[in-house]
PATOR-837422 format. One record per residue: z, y, x of N, C-alpha, C in turn. Coordinates in pm, whole numbers, plus 32768, in hexadecimal, padded with zeros to 4 digits. Layout:
N
ZYXZYXZYX/...
//
This chain:
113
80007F8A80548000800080008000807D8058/7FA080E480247FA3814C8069800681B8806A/8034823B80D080A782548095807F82E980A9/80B383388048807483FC800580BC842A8049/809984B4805C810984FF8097809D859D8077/80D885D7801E809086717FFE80CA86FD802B/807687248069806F879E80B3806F881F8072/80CD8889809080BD8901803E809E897A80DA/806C89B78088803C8A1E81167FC68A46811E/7FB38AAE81937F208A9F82047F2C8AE5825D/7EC08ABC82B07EC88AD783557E4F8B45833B/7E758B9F835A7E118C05835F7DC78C4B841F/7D508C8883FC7D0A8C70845B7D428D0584BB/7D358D1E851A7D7A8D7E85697D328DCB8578/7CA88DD5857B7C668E4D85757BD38E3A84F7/7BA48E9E84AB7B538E85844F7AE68E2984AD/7AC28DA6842A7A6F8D81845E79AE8D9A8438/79838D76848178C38D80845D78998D448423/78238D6C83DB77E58CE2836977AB8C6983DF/776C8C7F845477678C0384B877F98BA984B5/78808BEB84A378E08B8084E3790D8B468415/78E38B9F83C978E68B5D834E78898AD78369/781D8AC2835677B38AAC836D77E189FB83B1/78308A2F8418784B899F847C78E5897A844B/793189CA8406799D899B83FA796789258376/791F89698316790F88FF828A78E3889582C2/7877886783417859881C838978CF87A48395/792087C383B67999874C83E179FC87508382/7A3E87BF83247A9D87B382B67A668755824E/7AA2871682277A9E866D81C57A52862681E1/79F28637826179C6859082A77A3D854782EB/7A2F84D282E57A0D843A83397A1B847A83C6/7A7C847084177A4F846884D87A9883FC850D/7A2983C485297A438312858A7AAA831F85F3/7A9F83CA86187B03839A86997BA083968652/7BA083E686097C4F83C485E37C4B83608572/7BCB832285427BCA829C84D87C2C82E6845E/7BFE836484257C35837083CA7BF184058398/7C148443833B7BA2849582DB7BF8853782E8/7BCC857F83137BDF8617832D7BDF86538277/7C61864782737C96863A81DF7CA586FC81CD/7C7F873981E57C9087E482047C06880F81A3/7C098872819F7BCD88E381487BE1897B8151/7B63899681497B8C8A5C816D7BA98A8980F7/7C038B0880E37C238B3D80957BBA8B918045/7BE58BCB7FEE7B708BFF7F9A7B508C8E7FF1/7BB38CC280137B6C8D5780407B6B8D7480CF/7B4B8CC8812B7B448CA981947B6E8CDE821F/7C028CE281F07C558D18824C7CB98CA78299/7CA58C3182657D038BB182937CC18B5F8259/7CFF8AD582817CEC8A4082487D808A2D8223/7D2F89BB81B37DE4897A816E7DAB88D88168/7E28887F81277DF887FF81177DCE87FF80D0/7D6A87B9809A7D1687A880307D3F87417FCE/7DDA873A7FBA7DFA86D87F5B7DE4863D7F4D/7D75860D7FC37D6B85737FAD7DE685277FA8/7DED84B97F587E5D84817F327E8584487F99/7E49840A7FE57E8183A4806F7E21840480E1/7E8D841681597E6684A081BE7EB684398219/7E76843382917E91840783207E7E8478838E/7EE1845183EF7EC884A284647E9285258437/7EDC855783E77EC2860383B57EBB865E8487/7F3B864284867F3186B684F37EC0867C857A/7EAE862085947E2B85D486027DD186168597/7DB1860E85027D47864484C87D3C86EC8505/7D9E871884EF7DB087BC85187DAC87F9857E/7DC587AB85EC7D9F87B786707CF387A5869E/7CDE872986257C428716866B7BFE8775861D/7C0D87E185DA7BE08844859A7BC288C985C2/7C4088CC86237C578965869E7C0988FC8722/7C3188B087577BBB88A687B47B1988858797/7B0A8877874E7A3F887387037A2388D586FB/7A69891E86EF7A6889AA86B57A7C8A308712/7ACE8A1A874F7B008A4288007A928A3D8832/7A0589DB883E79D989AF88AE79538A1A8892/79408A30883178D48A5B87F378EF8B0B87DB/79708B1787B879898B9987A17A088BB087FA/7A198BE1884A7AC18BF2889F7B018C52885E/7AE78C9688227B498D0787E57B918CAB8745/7B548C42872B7B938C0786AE7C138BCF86CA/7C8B8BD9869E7CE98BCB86727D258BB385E6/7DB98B5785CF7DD48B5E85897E878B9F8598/7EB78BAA85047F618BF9850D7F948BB98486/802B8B8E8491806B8B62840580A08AE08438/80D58ACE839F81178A34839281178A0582FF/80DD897E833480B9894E8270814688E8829E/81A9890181FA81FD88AD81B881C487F281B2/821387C981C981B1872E81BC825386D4818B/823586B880FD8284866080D7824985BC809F/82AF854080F6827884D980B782B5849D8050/826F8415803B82C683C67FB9835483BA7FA8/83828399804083F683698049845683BF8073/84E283CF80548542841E80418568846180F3/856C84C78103855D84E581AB8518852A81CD/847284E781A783F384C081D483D2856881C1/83E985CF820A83DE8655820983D5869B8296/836686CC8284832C870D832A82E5879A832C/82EF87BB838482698835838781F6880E83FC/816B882383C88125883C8427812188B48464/813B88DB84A281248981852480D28985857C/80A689F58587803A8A1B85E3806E8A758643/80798A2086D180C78A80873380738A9287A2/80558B1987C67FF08B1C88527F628AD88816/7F2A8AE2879B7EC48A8887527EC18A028785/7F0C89C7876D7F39893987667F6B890C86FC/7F2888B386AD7F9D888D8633801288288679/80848834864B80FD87D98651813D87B185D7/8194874685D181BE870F8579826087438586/82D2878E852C8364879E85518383878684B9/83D8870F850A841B86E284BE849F8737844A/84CF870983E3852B875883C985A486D9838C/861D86FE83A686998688839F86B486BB8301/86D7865B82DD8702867C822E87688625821A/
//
């Protein structure tokens, strides 16, 4: 059985971005990437100032997803960045974290309950 865990938040982008880095971000937000064997579960916001999760019910390796998002993205544009912290709560009682973006790095911090 698979196990949920839903995200409230978004990571917003650090400096306005271009319709080119629009353009390449929709490129990789809700595909499939083989290298982390799991689905770039993210979505841009409507008035394309950040990404948020995109609600899929079963989400793996969110923050490896979020990282491989600033470096694709890094490589192509160096001034892209991201800033914030998405809420991430799971099924099970505890099961409560933040993703953060430190130095544009996503990390995972934990929180004790």
């Amino acid at each position: 059985m698979a196990y949920t865990t839903k995200f409230k938040g978004a990571l917003k982008f650090t400096n306005t971005i271009s319709m080119p880095e629009v353009i390449e971000l929709k490129t990789i937000l809700g595909e499939y990437n083989d290298r982390l064997d799991t689905y770039v579960d993210f979505e841009l916001l409507s008035d394309y100032s950040g990404i948020k999760h995109n609600n899929a019910e079963k989400s793996y390796k969110t923050v490896e997803a979020v990282n491989l998002i600033i470096t694709h993205m890094h490589k192509k544009f160096p001034d892209f960045g991201l800033s914030g912290r998405l809420l991430a709560q799971g099924e099970e009682i505890g099961d409560v974290w933040y993703l953060v973006i430190k130095d544009n790095v996503a990390i995972e911090e934990r929180i004790i309950v």
